[in-house]
Structure formats: structure tokens, C-alpha cells
C-alpha positions in Angstrom: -11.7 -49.4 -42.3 -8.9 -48.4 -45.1 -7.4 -45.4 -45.7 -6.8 -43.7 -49.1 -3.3 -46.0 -49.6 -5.6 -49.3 -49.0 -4.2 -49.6 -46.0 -6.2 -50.6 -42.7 -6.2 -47.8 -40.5 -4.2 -48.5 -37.3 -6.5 -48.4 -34.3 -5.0 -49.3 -30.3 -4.7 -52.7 -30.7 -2.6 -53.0 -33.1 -0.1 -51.0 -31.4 2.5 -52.0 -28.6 0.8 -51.8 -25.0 2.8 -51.8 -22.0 2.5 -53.3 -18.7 2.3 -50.1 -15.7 3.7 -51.3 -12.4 2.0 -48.9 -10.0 4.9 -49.4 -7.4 2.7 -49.1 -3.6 0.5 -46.9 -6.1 2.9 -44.5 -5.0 1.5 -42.3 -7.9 0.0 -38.6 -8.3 -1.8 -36.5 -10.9 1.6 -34.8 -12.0 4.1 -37.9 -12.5 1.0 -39.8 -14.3 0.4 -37.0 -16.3 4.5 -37.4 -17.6 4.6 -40.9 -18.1 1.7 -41.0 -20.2 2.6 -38.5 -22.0 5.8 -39.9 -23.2 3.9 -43.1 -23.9 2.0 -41.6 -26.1 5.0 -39.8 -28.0 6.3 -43.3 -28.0 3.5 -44.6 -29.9 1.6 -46.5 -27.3 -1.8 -47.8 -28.0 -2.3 -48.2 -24.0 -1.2 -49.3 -20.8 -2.2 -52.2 -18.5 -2.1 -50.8 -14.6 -0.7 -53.7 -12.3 -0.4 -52.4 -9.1 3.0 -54.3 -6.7 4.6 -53.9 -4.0 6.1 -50.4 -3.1 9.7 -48.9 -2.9 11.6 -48.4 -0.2 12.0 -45.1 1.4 8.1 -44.1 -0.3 6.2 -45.8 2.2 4.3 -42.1 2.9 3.1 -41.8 -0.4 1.7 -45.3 -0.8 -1.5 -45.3 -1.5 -4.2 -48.4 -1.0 -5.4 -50.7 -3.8 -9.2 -49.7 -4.9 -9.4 -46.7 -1.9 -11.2 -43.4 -2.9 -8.1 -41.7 -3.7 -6.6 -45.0 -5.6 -10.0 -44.6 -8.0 -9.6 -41.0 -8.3 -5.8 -41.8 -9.5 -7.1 -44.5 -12.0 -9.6 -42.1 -12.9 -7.2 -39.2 -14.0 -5.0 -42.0 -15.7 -8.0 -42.8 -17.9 -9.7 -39.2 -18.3 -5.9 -38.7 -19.7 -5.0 -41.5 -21.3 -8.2 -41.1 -23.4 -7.1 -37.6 -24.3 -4.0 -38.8 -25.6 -5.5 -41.1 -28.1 -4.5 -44.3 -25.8 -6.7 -46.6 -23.8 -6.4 -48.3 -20.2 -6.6 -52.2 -19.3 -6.5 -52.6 -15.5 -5.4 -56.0 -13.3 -7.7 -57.3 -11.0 -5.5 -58.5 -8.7 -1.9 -57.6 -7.0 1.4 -59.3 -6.7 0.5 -63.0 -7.6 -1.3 -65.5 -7.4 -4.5 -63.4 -6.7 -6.0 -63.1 -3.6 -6.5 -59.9 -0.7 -8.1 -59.2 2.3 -11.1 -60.6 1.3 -10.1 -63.8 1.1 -10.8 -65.9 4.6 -9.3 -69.4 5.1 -12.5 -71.2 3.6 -12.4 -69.4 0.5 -8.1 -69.8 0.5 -6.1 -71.6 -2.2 -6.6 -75.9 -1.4 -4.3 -78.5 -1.6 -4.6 -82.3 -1.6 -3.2 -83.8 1.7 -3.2 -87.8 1.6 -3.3 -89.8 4.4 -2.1 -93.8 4.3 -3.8 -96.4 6.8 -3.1 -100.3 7.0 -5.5 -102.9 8.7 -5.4 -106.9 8.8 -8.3 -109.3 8.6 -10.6 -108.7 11.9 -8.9 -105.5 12.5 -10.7 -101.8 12.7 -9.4 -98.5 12.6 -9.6 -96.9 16.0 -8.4 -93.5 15.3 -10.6 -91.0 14.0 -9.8 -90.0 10.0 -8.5 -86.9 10.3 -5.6 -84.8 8.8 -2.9 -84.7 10.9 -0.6 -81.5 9.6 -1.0 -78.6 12.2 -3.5 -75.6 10.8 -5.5 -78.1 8.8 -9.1 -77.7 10.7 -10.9 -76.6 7.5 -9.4 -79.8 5.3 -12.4 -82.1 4.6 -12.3 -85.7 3.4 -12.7 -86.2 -0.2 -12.1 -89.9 -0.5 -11.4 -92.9 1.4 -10.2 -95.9 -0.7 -8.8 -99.4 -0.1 -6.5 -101.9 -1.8 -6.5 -105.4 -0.7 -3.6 -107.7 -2.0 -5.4 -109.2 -4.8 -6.1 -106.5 -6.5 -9.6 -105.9 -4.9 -10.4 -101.8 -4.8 -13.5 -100.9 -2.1 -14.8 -97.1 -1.9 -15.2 -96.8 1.9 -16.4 -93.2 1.9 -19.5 -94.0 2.8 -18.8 -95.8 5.5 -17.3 -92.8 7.8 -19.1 -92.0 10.4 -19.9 -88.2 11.6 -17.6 -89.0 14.1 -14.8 -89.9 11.5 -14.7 -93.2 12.3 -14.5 -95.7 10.1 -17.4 -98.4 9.8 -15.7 -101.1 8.4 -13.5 -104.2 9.4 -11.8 -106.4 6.7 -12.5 -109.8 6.6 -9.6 -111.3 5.2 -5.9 -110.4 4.1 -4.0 -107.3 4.4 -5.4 -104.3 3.3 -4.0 -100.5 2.5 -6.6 -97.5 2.9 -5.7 -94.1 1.6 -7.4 -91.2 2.4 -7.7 -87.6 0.5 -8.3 -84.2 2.1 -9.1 -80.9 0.5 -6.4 -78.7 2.7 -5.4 -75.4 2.7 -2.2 -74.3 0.8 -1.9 -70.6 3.6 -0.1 -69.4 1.0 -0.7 -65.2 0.9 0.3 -63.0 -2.1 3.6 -62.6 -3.3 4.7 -58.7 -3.6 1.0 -57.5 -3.0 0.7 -54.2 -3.5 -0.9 -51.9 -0.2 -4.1 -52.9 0.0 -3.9 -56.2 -1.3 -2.5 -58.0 1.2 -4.1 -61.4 2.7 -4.8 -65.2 1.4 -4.3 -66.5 -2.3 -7.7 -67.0 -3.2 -9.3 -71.3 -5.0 -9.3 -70.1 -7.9 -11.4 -73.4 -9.0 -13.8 -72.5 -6.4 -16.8 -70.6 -8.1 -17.8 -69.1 -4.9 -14.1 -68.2 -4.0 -13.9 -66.2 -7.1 -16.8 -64.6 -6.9 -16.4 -63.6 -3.2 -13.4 -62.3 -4.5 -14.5 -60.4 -7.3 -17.1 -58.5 -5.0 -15.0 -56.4 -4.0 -14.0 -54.5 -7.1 -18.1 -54.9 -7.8 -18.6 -53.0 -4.5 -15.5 -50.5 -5.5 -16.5 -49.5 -9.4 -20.4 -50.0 -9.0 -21.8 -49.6 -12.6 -18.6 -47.4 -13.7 -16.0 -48.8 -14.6 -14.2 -45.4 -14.7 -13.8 -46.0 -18.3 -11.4 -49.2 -18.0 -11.6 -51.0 -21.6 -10.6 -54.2 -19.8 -10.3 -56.0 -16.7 -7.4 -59.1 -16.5 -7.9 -62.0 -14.6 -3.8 -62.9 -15.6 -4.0 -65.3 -11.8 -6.2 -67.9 -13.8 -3.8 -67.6 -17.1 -0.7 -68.4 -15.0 -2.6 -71.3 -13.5 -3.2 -73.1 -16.7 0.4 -73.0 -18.0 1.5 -74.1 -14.2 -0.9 -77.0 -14.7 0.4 -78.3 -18.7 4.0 -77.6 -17.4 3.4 -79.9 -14.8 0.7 -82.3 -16.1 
């Protein structure tokens, strides 16, 4: 669309938007009403709610992420943001990287834990294949591979047992056997905002995510309180992580 000048009209997103810390969602009706209303003089075309950690000294006015009276807040922010001729993002997620209560250890961020094993000619490995790193019970084996000194390069995952043993004996030479666990990382969110507390969720897990995701399902239903867009900013941050250090 053009106006009379030629010129195309300016809608929301063309205009600046701003990041909203909702500091412990230490927020009410009154003070929402004054931010966003000074936004809007400023020339906002929205806001993007990210709820963090809370101040000190406000504990009694924190409120919990996705609670009753937390939706009735994001609610009113909408309901008046709208008024105002702005429009509302939300994050779905606090503090970083994302994760909350409903995260439990199997659905928690992974790591890879190696493991390094040596065995002569005639000799077998007596001791089970297991990580050794205390609080690793849920790490399972992803590989087992050997080296021999020639060059030669056997998969023996096949070969372990149920009772993590390995099944195999070399016949000649010396011979180096590394083995790869999916661990866990027990990292928790950084800063997390009330409510949000608990594991960083595997974010290249599809089940993790969408055990994760459930909850703000369960918490909106079918209305989205009138949210234009919901962030996943957790897997963005991932991806640079991952070039930066690829």
C-alpha cells in the first residue's frame, strides 16, 4: 500500500521494536500501562516480552512465568498494546539457554563423553564399558571403535554385550578402542526468570523440544492471547555457538 506522496505506508515492522525484560515479572496493570505508553509516544512498532531474573529487594512482587495472573499480565500488555497501534512478540523461554521445570534429566541438554581403552593381542577387556564421570547414569554408548597399528579401523559396537562387556579379543598387535557416550551437560538456566527455573533442555532432541513446548500448549490452549509471535531465540544462539566454533 502507498499513500498519496507514493510512499509505502509505514506498518509495525518497519518500525524499531524493543526487547521488554519483565524483571521476576515483577510487573502490574499500572506500571505496564506507563511503559507502553511512552513506547508508543516514542514511535515503537512493538515490544518483544523476555521474562529474567528479578531484582533484589522485589521478591514479593515477583510473579511466576505462564501462572494465571502472569497470563492475565501478558493479556493486559496485549489488549493495550493493541490499543496503542503497537503489537506484542513474546519469548518462549527465560534466562538462557532454554529449559524449566519441565525439563527432567532424560530430556536435559547432552554432551559427548569419550572414553579411551587399550588391549594387546590375546587380551580382553574385563571391565564393563561404562562412563566413569559421577552423575552420568543416563549417558548411553553411541560408538565403540578400534585402531590397530597398521592403520586397520574395526566398529565393535556390535559386539557389546547387554552386560557392557565387550565381545571381542584382538588377535594380533596393539590395539586403541575409543568409546563415545551421549552424557548429560546438568547445566540449568542462566538468570531464569520465577518460574522458569530447572534443566537446559536437547535442543536437537525432537522429543525434548516438544516436551518442552507442552507446556506453553497446556498454558495458552487455542489463544494465544493475541501474541503476533512466539521466539524460539535458544535455537538461534545455538547456531552461531556452533559456526563460531566449527
Amino acid at each position: 500500500m502507498k499513500n498519496l506522496l507514493g510512499w509505502p505506508i509505514i506498518e509495525n515492522q518497519m518500525k524499531p521494536w524493543t526487547r521488554w525484560w519483565w524483571m521476576g515479572n515483577a510487573v502490574n496493570d499500572k506500571d505496564l500501562e506507563l511503559v507502553l505508553q511512552q513506547y508508543s509516544q516514542a514511535g515503537l512498532g512493538g515490544v518483544e516480552i523476555t521474562p529474567i531474573y528479578g531484582a533484589v529487594g522485589y521478591e514479593n512482587k515477583y510473579i511466576n512465568f505462564l501462572s494465571p495472573e502472569w497470563l492475565s499480565a501478558l493479556h493486559f500488555t496485549v489488549t493495550r498494546a493493541n490499543s496503542l497501534g503497537m503489537e506484542v512478540d513474546m519469548n518462549t523461554g527465560t534466562g538462557w539457554p532454554f529449559g524449566g521445570p519441565q525439563i527432567k534429566p532424560e530430556n536435559a541438554a547432552t554432551k559427548l563423553i569419550t572414553r579411551k581403552f587399550t588391549l594387546n593381542a590375546g587380551e580382553k577387556l574385563n571391565e564393563p564399558i561404562t562412563v566413569k564421570e559421577d552423575g552420568q547414569d543416563l549417558a548411553e554408548l553411541q560408538a565403540l571403535t578400534a585402531y590397530g597399528e597398521s592403520g586397520e579401523v574395526l566398529n565393535l559396537f556390535p559386539l557389546v554385550q547387554v552386560s557392557k562387556l565387550l565381545n571381542w579379543s584382538p588377535t594380533s598387535g596393539r590395539w586403541e578402542i575409543y568409546a563415545a557416550f551421549a552424557g548429560k551437560t546438568h547445566q540449568k538456566v542462566k538468570r531464569a526468570a520465577p518460574g522458569g527455573e530447572g534443566f537446559t533442555l536437547d535442543h536437537l532432541d525432537s522429543n525434548s523440544v516438544n516436551v518442552y513446548l507442552k507446556r506453553f500448549a497446556d498454558a495458552f490452549g487455542k489463544r494465544p492471547q493475541g501474541v503476533r509471535a512466539f521466539l524460539m531465540i535458544a535455537m538461534k544462539y545455538m547456531v552461531l555457538a556452533g559456526r563460531q566454533h566449527s
